[in-house]
Each structure stands twice: as structure tokens, then as C-alpha cells.
MINURO-918394 format. One line per 5 residues: for each residue z, y, x of C-alpha. Coordinates in nm, 4 decimals, padded with zeros to 6 digits. Each point is the difference from the previous one (the first is absolute). Example, Ala and Ser with C-alpha at 12.3 -4.5 7.8 and 13.67 -1.06 7.14 Angstrom:
2
00.7800/-00.4500/01.2300 | -00.0660/00.3440/00.1370 $
***
This chain:
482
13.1686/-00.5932/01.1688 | -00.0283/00.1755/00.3614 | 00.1995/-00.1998/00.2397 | 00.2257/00.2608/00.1645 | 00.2586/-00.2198/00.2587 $
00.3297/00.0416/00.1047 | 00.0266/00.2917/00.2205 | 00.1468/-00.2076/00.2708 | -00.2143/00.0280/00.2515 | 00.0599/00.3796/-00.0016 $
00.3303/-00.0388/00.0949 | -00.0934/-00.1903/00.2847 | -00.2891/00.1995/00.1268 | 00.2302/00.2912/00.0029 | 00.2604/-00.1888/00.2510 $
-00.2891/-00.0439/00.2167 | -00.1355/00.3524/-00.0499 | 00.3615/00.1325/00.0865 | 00.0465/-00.2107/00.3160 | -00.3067/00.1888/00.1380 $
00.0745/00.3768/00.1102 | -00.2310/00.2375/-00.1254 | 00.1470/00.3527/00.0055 | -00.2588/00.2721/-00.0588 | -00.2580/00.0497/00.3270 $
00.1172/-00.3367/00.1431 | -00.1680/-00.2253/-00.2484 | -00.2122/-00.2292/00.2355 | 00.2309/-00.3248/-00.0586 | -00.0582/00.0570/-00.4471 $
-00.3640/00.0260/00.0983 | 00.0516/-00.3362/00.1974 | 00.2059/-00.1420/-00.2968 | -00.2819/00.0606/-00.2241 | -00.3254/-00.1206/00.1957 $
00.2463/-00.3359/00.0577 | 00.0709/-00.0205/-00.3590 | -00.4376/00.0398/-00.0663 | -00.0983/-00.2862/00.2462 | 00.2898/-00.1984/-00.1174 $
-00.1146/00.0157/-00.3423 | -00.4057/-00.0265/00.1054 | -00.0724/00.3311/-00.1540 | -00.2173/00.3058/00.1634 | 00.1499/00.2803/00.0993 $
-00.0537/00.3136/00.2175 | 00.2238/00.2328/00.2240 | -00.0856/00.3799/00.0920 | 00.0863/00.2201/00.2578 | 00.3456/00.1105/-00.0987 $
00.0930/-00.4011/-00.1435 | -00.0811/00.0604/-00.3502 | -00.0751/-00.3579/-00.0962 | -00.2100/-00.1319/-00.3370 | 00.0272/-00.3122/-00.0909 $
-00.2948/-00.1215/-00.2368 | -00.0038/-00.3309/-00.2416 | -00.2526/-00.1209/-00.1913 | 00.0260/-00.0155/-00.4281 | 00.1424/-00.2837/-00.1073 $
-00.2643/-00.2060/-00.1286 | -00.1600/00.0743/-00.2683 | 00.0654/00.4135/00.0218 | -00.2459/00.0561/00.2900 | -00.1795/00.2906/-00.2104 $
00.3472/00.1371/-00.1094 | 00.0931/00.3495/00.1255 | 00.1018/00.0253/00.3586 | 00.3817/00.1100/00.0275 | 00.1358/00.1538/00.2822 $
00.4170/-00.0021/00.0523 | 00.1635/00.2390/00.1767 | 00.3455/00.0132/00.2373 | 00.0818/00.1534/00.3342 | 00.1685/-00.2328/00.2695 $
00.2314/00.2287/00.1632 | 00.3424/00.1051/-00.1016 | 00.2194/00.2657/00.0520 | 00.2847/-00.1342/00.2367 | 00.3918/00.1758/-00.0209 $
00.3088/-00.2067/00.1045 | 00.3869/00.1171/-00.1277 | 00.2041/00.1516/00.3056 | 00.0726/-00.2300/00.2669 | -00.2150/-00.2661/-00.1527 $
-00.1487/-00.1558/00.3061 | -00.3918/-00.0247/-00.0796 | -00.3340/00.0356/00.1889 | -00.2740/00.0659/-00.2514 | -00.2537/-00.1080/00.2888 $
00.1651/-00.3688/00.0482 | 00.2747/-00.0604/-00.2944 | -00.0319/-00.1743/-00.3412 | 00.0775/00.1638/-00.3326 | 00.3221/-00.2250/-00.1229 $
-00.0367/-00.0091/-00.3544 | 00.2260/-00.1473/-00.2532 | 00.0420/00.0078/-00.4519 | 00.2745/00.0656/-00.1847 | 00.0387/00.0998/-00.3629 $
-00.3565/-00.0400/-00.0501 | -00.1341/00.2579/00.2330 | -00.1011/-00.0449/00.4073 | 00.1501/00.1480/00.2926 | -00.0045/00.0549/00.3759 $
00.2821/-00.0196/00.1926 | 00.0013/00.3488/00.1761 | -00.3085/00.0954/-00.0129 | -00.2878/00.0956/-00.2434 | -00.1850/-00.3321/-00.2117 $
-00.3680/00.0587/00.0795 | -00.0319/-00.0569/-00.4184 | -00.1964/00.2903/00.0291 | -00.2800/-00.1023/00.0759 | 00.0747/-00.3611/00.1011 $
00.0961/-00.1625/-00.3393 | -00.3374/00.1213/-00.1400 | -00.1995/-00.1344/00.3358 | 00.1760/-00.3594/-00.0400 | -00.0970/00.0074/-00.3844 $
-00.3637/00.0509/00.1459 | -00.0075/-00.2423/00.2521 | 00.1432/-00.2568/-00.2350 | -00.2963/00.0528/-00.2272 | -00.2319/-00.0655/00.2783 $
00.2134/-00.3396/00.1153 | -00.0223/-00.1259/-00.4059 | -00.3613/-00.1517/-00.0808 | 00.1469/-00.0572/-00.3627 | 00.0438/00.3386/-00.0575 $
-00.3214/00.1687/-00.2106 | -00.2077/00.3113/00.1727 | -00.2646/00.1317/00.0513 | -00.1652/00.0648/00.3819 | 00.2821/00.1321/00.1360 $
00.0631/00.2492/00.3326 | 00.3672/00.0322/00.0708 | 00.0739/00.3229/00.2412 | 00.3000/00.0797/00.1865 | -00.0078/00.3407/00.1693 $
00.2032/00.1613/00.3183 | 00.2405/00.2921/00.0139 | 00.0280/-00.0020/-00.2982 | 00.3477/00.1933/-00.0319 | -00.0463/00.2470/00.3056 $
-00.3643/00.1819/-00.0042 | -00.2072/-00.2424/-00.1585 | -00.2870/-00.0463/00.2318 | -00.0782/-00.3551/-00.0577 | -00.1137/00.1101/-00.3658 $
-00.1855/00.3252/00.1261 | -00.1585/-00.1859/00.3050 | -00.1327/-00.3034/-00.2351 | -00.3944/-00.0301/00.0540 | -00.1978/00.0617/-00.3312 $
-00.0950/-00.3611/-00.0414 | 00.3244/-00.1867/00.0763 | 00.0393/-00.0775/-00.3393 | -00.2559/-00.1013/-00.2923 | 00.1994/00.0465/-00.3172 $
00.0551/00.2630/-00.1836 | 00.3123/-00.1327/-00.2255 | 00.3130/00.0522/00.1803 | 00.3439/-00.1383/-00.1035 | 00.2413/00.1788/00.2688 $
00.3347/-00.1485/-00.0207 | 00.1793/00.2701/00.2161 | 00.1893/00.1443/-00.2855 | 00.3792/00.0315/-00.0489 | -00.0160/00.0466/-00.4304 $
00.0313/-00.3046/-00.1169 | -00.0247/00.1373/-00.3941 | -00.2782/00.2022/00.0971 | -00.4177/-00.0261/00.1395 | -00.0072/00.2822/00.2087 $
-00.3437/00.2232/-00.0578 | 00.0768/00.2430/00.2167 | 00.1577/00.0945/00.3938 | 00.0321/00.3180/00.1316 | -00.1690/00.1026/00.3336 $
00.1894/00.0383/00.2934 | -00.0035/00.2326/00.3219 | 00.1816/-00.1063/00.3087 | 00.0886/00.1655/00.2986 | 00.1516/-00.0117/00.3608 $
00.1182/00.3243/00.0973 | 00.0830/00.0385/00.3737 | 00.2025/00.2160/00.1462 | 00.0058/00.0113/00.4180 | 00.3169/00.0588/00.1434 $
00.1907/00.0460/00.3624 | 00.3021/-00.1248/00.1065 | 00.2968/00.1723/00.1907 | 00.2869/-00.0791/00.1781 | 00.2863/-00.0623/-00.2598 $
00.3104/00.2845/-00.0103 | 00.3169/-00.1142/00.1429 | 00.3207/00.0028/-00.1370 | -00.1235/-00.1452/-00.3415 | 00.1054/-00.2439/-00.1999 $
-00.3086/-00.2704/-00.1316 | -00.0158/-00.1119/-00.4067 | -00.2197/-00.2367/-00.1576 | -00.0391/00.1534/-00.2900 | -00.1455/-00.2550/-00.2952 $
-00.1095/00.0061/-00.3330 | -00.0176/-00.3540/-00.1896 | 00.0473/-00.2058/-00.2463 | -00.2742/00.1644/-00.2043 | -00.1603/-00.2238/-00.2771 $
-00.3665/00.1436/00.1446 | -00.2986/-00.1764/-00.1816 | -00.3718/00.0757/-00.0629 | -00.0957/00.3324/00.0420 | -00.2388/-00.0126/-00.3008 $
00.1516/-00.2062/-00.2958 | 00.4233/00.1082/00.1432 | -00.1038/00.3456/00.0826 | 00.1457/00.2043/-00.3320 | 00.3054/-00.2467/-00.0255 $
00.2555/00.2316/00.1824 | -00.0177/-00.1937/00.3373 | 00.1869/00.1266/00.2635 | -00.2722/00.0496/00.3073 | 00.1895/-00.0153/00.3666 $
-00.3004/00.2376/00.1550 | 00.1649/00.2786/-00.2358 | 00.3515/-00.0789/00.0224 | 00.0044/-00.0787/00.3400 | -00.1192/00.4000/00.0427 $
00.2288/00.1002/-00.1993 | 00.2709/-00.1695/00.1387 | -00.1647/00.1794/00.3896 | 00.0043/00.3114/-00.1891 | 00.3533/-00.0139/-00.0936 $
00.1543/-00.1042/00.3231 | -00.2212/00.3167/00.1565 | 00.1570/00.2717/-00.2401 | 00.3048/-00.0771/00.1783 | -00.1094/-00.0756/00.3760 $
-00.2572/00.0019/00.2689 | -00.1990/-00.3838/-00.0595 | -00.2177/-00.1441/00.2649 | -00.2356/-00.3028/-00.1361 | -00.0797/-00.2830/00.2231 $
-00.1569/-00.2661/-00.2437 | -00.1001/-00.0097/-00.3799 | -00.0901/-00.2940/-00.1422 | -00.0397/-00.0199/-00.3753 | -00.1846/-00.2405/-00.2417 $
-00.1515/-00.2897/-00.0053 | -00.3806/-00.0223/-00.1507 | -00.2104/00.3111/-00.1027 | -00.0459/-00.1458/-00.3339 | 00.4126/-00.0154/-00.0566 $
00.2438/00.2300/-00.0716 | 00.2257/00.0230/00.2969 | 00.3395/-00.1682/-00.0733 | 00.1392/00.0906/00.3883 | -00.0225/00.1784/00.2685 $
00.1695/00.1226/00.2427 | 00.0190/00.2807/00.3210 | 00.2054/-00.0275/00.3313 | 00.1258/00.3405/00.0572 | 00.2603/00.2223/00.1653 $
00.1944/00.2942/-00.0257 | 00.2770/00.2115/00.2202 | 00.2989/-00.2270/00.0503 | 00.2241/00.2491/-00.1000 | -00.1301/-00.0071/-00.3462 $
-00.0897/-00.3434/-00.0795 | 00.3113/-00.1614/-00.2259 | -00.0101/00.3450/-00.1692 | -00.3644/00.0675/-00.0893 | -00.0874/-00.3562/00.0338 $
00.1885/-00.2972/-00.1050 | 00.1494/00.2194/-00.3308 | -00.3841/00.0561/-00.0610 | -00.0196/-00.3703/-00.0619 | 00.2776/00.0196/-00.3209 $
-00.1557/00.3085/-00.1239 | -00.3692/-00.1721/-00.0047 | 00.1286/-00.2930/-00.1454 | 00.1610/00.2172/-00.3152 | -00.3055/00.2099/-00.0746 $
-00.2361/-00.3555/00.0432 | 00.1895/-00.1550/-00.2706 | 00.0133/00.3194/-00.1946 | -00.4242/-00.0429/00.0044 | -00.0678/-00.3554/00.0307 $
00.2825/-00.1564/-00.1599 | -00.1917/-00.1403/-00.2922 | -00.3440/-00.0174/00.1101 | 00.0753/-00.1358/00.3530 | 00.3732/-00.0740/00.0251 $
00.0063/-00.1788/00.3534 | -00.1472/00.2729/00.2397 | 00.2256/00.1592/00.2352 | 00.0368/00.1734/00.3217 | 00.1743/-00.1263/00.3362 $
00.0707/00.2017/00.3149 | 00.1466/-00.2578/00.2761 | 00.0540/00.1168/00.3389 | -00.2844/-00.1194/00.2502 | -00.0960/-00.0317/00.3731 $
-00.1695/00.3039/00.1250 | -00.3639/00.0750/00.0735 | -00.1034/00.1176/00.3282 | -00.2775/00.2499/-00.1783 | -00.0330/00.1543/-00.3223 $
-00.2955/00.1750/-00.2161 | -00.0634/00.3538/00.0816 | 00.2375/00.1513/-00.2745 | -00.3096/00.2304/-00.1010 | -00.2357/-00.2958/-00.0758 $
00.3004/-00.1595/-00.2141 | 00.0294/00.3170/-00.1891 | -00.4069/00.0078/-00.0915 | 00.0364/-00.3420/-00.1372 | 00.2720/00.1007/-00.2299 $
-00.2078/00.2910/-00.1140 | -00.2439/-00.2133/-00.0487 | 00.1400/-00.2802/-00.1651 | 00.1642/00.2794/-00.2480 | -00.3368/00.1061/-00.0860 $
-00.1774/-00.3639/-00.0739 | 00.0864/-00.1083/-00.3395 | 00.2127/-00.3402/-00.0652 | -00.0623/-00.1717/-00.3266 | -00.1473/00.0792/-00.3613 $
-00.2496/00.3067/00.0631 | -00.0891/00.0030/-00.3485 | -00.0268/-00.2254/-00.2994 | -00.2980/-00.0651/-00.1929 | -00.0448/00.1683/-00.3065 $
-00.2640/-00.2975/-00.1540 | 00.1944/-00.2638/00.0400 | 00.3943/00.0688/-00.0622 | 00.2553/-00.1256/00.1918 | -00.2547/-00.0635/00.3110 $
00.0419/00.1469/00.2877 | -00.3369/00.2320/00.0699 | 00.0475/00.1350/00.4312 | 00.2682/-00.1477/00.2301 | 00.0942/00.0290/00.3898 $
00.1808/-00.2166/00.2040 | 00.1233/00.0695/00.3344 | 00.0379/-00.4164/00.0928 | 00.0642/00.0282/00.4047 | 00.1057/00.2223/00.2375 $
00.0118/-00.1096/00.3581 | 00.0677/00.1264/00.3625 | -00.2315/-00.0909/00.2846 | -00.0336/00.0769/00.3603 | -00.2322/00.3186/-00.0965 $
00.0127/00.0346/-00.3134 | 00.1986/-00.0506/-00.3636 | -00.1975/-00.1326/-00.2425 | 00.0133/00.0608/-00.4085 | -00.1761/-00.1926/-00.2436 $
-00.0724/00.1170/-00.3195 | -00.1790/-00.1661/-00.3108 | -00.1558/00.2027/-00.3218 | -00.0758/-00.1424/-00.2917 | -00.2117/00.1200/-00.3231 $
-00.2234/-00.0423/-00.2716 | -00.1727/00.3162/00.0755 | -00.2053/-00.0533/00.3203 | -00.0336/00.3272/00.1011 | 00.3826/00.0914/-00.0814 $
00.0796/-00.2956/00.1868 | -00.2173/00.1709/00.3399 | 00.1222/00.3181/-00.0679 | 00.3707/-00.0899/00.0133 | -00.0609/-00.2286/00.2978 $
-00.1756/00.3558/00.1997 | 00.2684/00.1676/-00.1168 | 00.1992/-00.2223/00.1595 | -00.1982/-00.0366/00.3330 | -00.0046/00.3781/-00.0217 $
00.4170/00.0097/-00.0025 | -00.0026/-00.2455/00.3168 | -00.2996/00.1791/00.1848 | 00.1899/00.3097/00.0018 | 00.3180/-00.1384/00.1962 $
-00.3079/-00.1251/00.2753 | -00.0349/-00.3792/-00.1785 | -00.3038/-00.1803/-00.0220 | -00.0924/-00.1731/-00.3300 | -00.1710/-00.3683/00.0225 $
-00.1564/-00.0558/-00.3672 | 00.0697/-00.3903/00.0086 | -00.1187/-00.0655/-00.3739 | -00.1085/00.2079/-00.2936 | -00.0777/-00.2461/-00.2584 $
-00.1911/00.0966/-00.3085 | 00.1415/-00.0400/-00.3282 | -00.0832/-00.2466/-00.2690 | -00.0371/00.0192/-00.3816 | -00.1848/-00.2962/-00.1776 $
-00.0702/-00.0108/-00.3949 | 00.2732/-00.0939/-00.1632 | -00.1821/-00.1434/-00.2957 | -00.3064/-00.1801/00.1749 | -00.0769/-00.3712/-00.0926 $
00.1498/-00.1262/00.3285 | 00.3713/00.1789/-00.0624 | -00.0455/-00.0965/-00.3579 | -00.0615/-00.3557/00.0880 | 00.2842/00.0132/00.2478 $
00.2440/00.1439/-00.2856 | -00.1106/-00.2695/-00.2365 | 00.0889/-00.3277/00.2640 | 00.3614/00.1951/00.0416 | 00.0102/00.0637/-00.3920 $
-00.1232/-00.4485/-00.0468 | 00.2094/-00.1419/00.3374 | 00.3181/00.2286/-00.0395 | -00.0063/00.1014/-00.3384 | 00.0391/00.3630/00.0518 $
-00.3026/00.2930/00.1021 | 00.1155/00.1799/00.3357 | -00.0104/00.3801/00.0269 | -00.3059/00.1816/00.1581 | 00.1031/00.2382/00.2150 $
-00.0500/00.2016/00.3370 | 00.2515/-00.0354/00.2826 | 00.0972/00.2418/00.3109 | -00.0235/-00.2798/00.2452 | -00.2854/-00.0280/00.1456 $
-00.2788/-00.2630/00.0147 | -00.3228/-00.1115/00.1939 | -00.1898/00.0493/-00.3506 | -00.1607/00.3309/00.1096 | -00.1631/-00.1018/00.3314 $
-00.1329/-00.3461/-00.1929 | -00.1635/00.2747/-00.2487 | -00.1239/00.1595/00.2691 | -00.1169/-00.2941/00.1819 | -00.1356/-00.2413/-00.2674 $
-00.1588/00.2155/-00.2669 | 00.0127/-00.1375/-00.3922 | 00.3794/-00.1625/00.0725 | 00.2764/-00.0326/-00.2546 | 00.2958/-00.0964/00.0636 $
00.3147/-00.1080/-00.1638 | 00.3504/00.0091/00.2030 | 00.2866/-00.2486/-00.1150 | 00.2918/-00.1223/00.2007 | 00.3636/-00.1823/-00.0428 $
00.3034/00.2503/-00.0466 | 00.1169/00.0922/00.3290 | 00.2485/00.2499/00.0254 | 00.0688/00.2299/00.2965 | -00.2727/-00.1004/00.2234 $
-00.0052/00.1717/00.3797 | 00.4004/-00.0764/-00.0170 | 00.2305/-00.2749/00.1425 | 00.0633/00.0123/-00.3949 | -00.3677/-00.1328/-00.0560 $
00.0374/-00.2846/-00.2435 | -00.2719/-00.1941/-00.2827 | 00.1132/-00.1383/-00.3323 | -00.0870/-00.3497/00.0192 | -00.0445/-00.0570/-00.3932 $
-00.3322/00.2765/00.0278 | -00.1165/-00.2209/00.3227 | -00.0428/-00.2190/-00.2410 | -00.2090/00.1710/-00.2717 | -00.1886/00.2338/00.2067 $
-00.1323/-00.3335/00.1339 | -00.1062/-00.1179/-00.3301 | -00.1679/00.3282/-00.1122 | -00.1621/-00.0125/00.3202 | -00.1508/-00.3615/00.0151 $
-00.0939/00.0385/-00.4086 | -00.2047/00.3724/00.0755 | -00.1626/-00.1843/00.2248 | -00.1035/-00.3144/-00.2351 | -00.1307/00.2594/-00.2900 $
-00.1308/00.2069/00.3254 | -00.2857/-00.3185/00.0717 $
***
């Protein structure tokens, strides 16, 4: 019988993994983490350019001429905090804690995704009792916010051609399929001028929002503060003259923004009139749309301290025309594979600079070329209002055969461990499985992962009970793998 242990050491090497910060771009200290863990261990192992790391350990004795296998994570994490939650992503710990049989952070996202499946990987590598064959385990960069550790990887990092990624959310499922993914910067230069006198200042919020993943939460009626918090502009303006000083809304491009908010002001002599009533009104018609699907968002306007400059009203008005024009949410949905959403946008951040206000905006399909098209499009909308576009990421999509001898085989360990066969399907998040394709030609891949449920959220949390058996597919694959 294969000797699968107790998935204990998982646990741990998650409490170290979250008590090293590793928000997306800043991932040096993970990297660190994961060389230590190598030489501690006595195994080789190899860092690139942009801190991927692969880790590589010989078959357990006995398997030498087995099939090399290759498992897959990203280090990095996508880092939000609740409102007024004091945390640096750069320097604090992620504080997590169970209850009821699932794991939390307190205040801030988990880092389950993708940090549950690296500690399941690195506690393979720290177990000599546990059967495989050679075995290269790589952790990739930026994962969550353009991807460039997967599309800078050199063409002989890895060896394998068997690839177990556990960065999936569906614990029921093996995911054969991601769609690709276009992201942008869009940026917009602007001047400042002198602020008007006689005006009253507002901070003028949206929060409370459940937000989530802009792939797998994107067609669940989430409220999205980059919309609402235009709306809620657009409304005050019908009424009176608005000057912007600051926007600040979202927190991750890969998120759906659950705040935001804009430090405005308007004549003096109509602010309680056309202002603070605006705030009831909002409120009314928010729980009118989101009351079931997103019951907690609302809208504050609280009098502030006032600016010495605002945005030149004209450039305000061209992002509003262009944020009107740029689609939020389910584009279309796919006509193959029912229920699934087929083209998506999110608008994640919007921020104000010195120069500049910047917009960030994320397109996802399973149709490449749709996917291009609708990110031009959008490039197009922003270009005519005098932005810039940056293209940060455009990620190709993946489809692998859902009835080769590798998914099969995968199905069949869930089908013996658990005693039920997972479903097969293609998901609108998006994964690192078309630039491996690219890369590393002749790969398969099968995607499993631990139920984690509104990942990219301070809601992030991981049922502990499919810890536990992803672990034990996971360390039996590999056994019938060698």
C-alpha cells in the first residue's frame, strides 16, 4: 500500500510560507525562502532572472527510470487588507487562523491560492518516504499580476514533461482548461489647477463590496466599486459643478474592486442639497441592485479637508467617457461549455498620480483573438481621450485533452483515494498552462487544488477537510506516476 503521511507538515510549511511577504513583483524574500528550504534539505536547485526557483530531487530508489514529473505553483499572492486594517504587504505576516473546518486570515487575503498547493510541494520534497519518480518542483513569479515569471522561463529550466499544477480553486474538479488573458495599463496624463474657492470638500466612498476573482466571481452579480464609484460621480454632477482631486479605487488587477473612493468638491451653496441627500438616494438604488448578490456594499460621503489643486475638470470628464465605454464584467458566455463564462473585463484599479491617472484593465477569453480584439478595443476607447496603453500580459489560452492517459490516470487516483471521479472541465481563471505549452513542447498537464472560496478577497478562505485529500491524491499520482 503507498504510504501517503499525515499532511502535517503542510500546515506548517504554510505558517512559514505566510510569515514571508511575497505580494506580486516583490517576490525576492519567497525566492529566498525556497533556495533556503533546497540547501536545507541537500537537494539541487536553480533560480532565474525574475526568481522563478526549481527545486529538483532524485527518484526514490528504485524508480530512477520512472517518468520525470514536474509540479507546478506560483509563489506570489495577491495581497488586500479590510478597511483600516493596518498591514504592509512588503514587511507584515499573513495572521491566519481555523474555524469550522475552513482557514482564515485575519483582515487580509490567505495566500491559499497559490500557497497551500506550494507547501503541499515542498512537503513532498522534505519526505524521503514518500514514492516518485525524478522529480522538478517549480514555483513561478507574478503569478497573479502579468505573469512574466512563466513567459520569461528559459526553454530548458525544466526537464519533465508531466505537470501536476496545484493552483486550482475546484476542489470536485481537474481543471483541463484556462482561458487566456490580456492585461493592460491605460494612462491618462493630467494637469493640476488651483482648487475653486468657496467649496465645500467630500470624500466620497464606495465599500463594503464582497469583490473576488475577476475570472471564477466575475458572472456572480458582484458589485465592482470602479463602476459604482462613477456612477455615484455621475450622479452628484447632474446636480452640481464637481471638481476631482484624487481617485483611488481597487486593490489588485486580478480582483474585482470592492472600494474606492474620490476626494471631491462642489459650490458650498449646494453641498447638503445635492450632496449629502445623494448619499440616502445611492444607498436605496444599491440595495435595490445588489441586495442579494452583494448585500454589504454601500456608499459614504463624509465631509473632508480641502485640496489645494484639483484635476482639470476636462480631463475628469474624458475618463468618465471613457470608463462608460470599457466594458465591466461578463462580455459573453460560452456557447460550448454552459454555464461558463466565454469574454470578461475587469476594470481592477484606478489611481491618481502626480501626471497622470492610471486604469487597469484585465480581459479574459477562450478565444485568443477575441480576447486581443476586445483588449484594442479597449486601448482604442482610452487612446482617444489622449491615454497611453502599457500591454503588461497577454497570456495565451490553454485547452489540454480531456481524455488523455495522464487526466485519465489522474481521475482514476481521485475515483480509488476519495471514492468519487471529479468533473473535467475548463475554467475562466486563468493559468500559466499556455506559456508551459509554449515553452516545453509535448507537456500535459493536469490542474487540482483544495476548495478555496473567494480568493483575491479579505474573504479568501480553504476548507481544511480537501487539504487533506488533495494531499493524498497528490502523493498517490505520484506513486502510480514512477
Amino acid at each position: 500500500m503507498t504510504y501517503i503521511p499525515q499532511p502535517k507538515a503542510v500546515y506548517e510549511l504554510f505558517a512559514q510560507l505566510n510569515g514571508t511577504p511575497r505580494p506580486s513583483h516583490h517576490e525576492e524574500r519567497a525566492a529566498d525562502f525556497l533556495c533556503d528550504f533546497a540547501q536545507q534539505h541537500g537537494l539541487d536547485y536553480s533560480r532565474d532572472s525574475h526568481n522563478c526557483v526549481v527545486i529538483r530531487k532524485p527518484a526514490t530508489p528504485g524508480h530512477e527510470h520512472a517518468t520525470p514529473v514536474v509540479i507546478l505553483n506560483h509563489m506570489d499572492m495577491v495581497c488586500v487588507a479590510e478597511p483600516g486594517k493596518q498591514f504592509d504587504p512588503l514587511s507584515d505576516h499573513i495572521e491566519a487562523y481555523c474555524e469550522d473546518g475552513w482557514m482564515h486570515a485575519r483582515g487580509t487575503s490567505l495566500g491559499a491560492d497559490n500557497g497551500i498547493g506550494l507547501s503541499m510541494a515542498l512537503a513532498i520534497l522534505a519526505d524521503d518516504k514518500i514514492v516518485h519518480g525524478p522529480l522538478e518542483v517549480i514555483t513561478t513569479t507574478n503569478e497573479e499580476d502579468g505573469m512574466t515569471g512563466a513567459s520569461h522561463l528559459s526553454s530548458d529550466f525544466i526537464k519533465g514533461r508531466k505537470v501536476i499544477n496545484l493552483d486550482s480553486e475546484d476542489y470536485d474538479t481537474i481543471t483541463t482548461g484556462a482561458a487566456g488573458a490580456y492585461l493592460q495599463i491605460h494612462h491618462l496624463p493630467i494637469t493640476r489647477v488651483n482648487a475653486p474657492r468657496n467649496h465645500s470638500w467630500y470624500r466620497v466612498a464606495i465599500d463594503g463590496g464582497r469583490g473576488g476573482h475577476s475570472g471564477v466571481d466575475i458572472n456572480k452579480g458582484r458589485a465592482s466599486a470602479t463602476t459604482l464609484l462613477w456612477a455615484l460621480l455621475n450622479a452628484i454632477a447632474e446636480e452640481t459643478i464637481v471638481n476631482v482631486a484624487a481617485i483611488s479605487v481597487g486593490d489588485a488587477s486580478a480582483s474585482i474592486a470592492s472600494r474606492g473612493e474620490a476626494i471631491i468638491c462642489v459650490p458650498a451653496d449646494d453641498a447638503v442639497e445635492q450632496v449629502e441627500e445623494r448619499e440616502a438616494h445611492f444607498n436605496e438604488w444599491l440595495n435595490d441592485e445588489y441586495g442579494t448578490t452583494d448585500p454589504a456594499v454601500r456608499c459614504t460621503i463624509t465631509p473632508c479637508d480641502a485640496c489645494p489643486q484639483v484635476i482639470d475638470p476636462n480631463q475628469v470628464v474624458a475618463l468618465m467617457d471613457a470608463l462608460e465605454q470599457t466594458p465591466q464584467g461578463v462580455i459573453a458566455m460560452s456557447k460550448a461549455m454552459p454555464g461558463t463564462v466565454h469574454t470578461s473585463n475587469n476594470v481592477g484599479m484606478i489611481r491618481t498620480g502626480d501626471n497622470d491617472i492610471t486604469v487597469s484593465t484585465h480581459t479574459r477569453s477562450f478565444d485568443v483573438g477575441e480576447m486581443e480584439q476586445t483588449g484594442l478595443d479597449i486601448k482604442d476607447v482610452f487612446a482617444q481621450v489622449g491615454a497611453h496603453t502599457e500591454l503588461v500580459m497577454s497570456a495565451p489560452a490553454w485547452q489540454e485533452n480531456p481524455d488523455s492517459d495522464f487526466i485519465n490516470l489522474t481521475s482514476d487516483v481521485f475515483q480509488d483515494v476519495l471514492g468519487w471521479r471529479p468533473r473535467k472541465v475548463a475554467m475562466h481563471f486563468v493559468l500559466e498552462a499556455g506559456f508551459f505549452v509554449q515553452k516545453f513542447p509535448g507537456i500535459e498537464m493536469a490542474s487540482i487544488g483544495p476548495r478555496i472560496v473567494e480568493p483575491h478577497s479579505t474573504r479568501e478562505r480553504v476548507e481544511l477537510k480537501t487539504i487533506d485529500d488533495i494531499w493524498r491524491v497528490t502523493v498517490e499520482l505520484l506513486a502510480r506516476l514512477a
